[in-house]
KOLBA-483081 format. One line per 3 residues: number of its first residue (from 1); their letters; for each residue y, x, z of C-alpha. Coordinates in pm, 1 decimal. Example, Ala and Ser with C-alpha at 12.3 -4.5 7.8 and 13.67 -1.06 7.14 Angstrom:
KOLBA-483081
1) AS) -450.0,1230.0,780.0 ~ -106.0,1367.0,714.0;
//
This chain:
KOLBA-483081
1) XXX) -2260.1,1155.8,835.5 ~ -2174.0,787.9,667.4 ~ -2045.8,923.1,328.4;
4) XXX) -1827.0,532.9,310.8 ~ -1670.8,558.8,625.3 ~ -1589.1,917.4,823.2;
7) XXX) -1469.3,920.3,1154.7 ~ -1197.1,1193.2,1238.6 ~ -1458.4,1506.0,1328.8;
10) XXX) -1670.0,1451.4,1013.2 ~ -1332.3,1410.3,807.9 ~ -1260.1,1817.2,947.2;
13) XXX) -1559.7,1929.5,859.2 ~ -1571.6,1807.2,500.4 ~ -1233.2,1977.0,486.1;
16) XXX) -1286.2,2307.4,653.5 ~ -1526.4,2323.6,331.2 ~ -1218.7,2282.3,80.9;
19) XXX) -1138.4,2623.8,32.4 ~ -884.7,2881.5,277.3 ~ -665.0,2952.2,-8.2;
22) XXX) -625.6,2796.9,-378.0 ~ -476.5,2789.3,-702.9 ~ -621.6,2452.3,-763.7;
25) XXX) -268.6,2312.2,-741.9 ~ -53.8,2598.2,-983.6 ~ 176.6,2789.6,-731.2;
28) XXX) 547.1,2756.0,-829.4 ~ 698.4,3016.3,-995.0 ~ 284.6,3147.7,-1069.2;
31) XXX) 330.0,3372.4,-785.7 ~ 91.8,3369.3,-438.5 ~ -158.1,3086.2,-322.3;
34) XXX) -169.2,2742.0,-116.6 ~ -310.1,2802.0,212.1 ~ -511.6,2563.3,429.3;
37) XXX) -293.8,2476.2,744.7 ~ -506.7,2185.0,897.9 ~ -803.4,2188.0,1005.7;
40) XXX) -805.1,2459.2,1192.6 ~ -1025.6,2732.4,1078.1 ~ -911.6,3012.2,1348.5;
43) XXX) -830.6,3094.5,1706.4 ~ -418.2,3010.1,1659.5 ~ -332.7,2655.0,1629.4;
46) XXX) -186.5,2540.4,1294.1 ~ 154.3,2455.6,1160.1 ~ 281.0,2080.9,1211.9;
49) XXX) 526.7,1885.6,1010.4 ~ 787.2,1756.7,1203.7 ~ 1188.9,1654.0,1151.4;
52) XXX) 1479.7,1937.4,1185.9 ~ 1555.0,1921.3,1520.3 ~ 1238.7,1748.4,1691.1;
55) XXX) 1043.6,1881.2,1944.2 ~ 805.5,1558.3,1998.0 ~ 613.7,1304.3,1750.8;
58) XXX) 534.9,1623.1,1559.8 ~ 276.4,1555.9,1267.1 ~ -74.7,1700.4,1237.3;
61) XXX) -242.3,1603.9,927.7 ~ -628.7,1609.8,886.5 ~ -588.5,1836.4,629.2;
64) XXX) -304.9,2039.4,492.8 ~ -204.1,2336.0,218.9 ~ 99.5,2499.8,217.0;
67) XXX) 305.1,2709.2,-32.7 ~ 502.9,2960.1,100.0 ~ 830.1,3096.1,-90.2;
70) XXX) 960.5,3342.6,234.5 ~ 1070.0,3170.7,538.2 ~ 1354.0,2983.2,268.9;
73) XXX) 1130.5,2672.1,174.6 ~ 782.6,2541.3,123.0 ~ 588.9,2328.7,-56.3;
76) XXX) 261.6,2110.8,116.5 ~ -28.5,1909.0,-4.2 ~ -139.8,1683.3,309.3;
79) XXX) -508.5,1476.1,325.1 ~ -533.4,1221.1,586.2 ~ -807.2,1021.7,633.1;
82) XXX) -763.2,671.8,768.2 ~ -1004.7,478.6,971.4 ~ -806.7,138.3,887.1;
85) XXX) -585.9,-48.9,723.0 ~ -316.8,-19.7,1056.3 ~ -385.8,346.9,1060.4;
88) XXX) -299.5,428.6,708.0 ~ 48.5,212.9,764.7 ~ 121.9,391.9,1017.8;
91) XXX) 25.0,735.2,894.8 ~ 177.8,653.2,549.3 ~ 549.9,584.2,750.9;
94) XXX) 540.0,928.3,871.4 ~ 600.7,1068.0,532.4 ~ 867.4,857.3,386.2;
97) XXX) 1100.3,1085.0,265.3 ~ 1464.8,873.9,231.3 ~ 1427.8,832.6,587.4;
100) XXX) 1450.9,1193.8,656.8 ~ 1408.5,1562.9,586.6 ~ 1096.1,1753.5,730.1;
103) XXX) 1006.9,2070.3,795.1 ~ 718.7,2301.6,881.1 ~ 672.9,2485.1,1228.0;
106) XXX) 443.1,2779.4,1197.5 ~ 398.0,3025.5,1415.4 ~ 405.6,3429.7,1417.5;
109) XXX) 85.8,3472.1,1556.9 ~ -84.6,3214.0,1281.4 ~ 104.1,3340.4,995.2;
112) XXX) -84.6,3693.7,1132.5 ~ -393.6,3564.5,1183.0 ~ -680.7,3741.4,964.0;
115) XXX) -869.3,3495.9,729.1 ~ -1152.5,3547.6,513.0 ~ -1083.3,3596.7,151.7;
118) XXX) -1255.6,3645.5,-177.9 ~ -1554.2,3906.1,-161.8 ~ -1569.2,3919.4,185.2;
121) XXX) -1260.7,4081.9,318.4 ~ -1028.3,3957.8,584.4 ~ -643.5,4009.6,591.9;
124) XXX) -357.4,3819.5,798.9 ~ -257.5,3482.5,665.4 ~ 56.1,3583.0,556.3;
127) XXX) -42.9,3798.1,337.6 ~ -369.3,3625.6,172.3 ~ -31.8,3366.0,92.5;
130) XXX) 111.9,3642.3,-187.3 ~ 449.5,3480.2,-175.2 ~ 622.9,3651.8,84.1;
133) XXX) 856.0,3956.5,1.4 ~ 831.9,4107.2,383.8 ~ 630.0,4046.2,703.1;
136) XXX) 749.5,3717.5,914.4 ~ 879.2,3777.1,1241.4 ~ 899.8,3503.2,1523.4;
139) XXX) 819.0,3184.0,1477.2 ~ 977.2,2988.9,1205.6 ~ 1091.1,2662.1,1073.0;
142) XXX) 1040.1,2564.8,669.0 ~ 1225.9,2330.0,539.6 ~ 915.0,2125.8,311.6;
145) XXX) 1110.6,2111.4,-88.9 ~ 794.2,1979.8,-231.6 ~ 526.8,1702.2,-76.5;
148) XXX) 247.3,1508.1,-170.0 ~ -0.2,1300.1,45.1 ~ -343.5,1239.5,-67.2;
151) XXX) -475.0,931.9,199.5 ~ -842.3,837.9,225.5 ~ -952.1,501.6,284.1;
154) XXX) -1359.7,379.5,371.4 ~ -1489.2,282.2,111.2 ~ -1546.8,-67.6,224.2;
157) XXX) -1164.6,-138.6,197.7 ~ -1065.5,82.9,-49.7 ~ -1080.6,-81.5,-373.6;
160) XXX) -931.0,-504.0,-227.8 ~ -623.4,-227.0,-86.1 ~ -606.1,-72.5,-413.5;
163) XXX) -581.5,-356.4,-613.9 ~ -288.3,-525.9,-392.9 ~ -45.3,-225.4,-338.6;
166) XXX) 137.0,6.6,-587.3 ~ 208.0,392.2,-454.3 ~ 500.7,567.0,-410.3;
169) XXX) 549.7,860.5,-642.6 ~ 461.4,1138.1,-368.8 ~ 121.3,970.5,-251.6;
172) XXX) -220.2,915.5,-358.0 ~ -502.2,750.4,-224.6 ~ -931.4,798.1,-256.5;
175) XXX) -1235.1,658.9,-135.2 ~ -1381.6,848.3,192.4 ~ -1680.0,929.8,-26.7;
178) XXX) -1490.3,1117.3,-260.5 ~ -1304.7,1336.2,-23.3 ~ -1685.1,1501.6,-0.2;
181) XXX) -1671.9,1551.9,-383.9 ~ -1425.4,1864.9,-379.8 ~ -1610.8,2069.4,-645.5;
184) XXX) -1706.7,1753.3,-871.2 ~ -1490.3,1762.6,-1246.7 ~ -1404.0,1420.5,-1141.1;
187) XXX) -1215.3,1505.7,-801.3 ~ -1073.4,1823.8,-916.7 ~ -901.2,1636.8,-1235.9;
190) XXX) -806.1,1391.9,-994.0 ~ -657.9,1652.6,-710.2 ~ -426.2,1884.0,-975.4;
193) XXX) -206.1,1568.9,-1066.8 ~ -94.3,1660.8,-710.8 ~ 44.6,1955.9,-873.9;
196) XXX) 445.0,2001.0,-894.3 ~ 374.0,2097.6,-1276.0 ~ 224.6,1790.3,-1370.8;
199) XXX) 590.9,1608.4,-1341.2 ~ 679.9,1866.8,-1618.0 ~ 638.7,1883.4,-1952.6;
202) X) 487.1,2205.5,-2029.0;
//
């Protein structure tokens, strides 16, 4: 595996490593966990982002945590990692949020999917989330309150793009190499800014 440049298959398996479910970013309201949505880690396929209404050009980011608050709204953390400068335009205009609303499709049988939690048990996704008040039923469609996109760029190009563009207040952007750093001080500073509570003052 080139730690500078990952191609799409060694991007998933650096982030089936990130971990099932976290606190890493605080959960609103200090109730339940995010849970890892992309890459798939399980039989059922994973939820997609896509616009109210849509049934094609659905999104499927590399990587992806979700907070659930019931079936009323839900907040994500997205990774995608970018092969080149054309791919990160056009992944980064998928995400633009004054050009629309989004929400998440999940479905029954992946919010009841067992996953492996602390000290080896397994229970269905749903409930390793801690933030619903009752079982889901059906498959279901969350409006997304909260986003933030974290894109990663080869190292070879990342720091002449860095240096000529300015982010939008929703995105932020790493070297591939770091993306491998997960458990590192550095990249875990770096990754809670992503946090909804770090636009408060606590």
């Amino acid at each position: 595996m080139n730690k500078n440049k990952l191609s799409d298959a060694d991007a998933k398996k650096v982030l089936l490593k990130w971990p099932t479910r976290t606190t890493l970013w605080p959960p609103p309201g200090k109730r339940g966990f995010w849970i890892r949505c992309q890459p798939r880690d399980g039989q059922r396929p994973g939820p997609r982002i896509s616009s109210p209404g849509a049934k094609l050009f659905r999104t499927q980011p590399d990587g992806m945590w979700a907070h659930f608050n019931d079936d009323i709204a839900c907040d994500i953390v997205a990774v995608e990692v970018c092969g080149t400068i054309q791919n990160l335009n056009d992944k980064r205009s998928r995400y633009i949020p004054g050009s629309r609303s989004l929400v998440l499709e999940c479905s029954e049988a992946w919010l009841k999917e067992d996953v492996s939690v602390q000290k080896g048990g397994r229970i269905e996704r749903w409930k390793a989330a801690g933030s619903w008040q009752a079982e889901p039923f059906g498959n279901i469609r969350i409006p997304i309150r909260h986003l933030r996109v974290l894109y990663g760029i080869p190292n070879s190009i990342y720091m002449k793009w860095s240096r000529e563009h300015s982010p939008t207040g929703y995105e932020f952007f790493c070297p591939h190499s770091s993306l491998q750093t997960y458990n590192s001080q550095a990249m875990q500073r770096f990754l809670r800014q992503m946090s909804i509570e770090s636009q408060f003052r606590a």
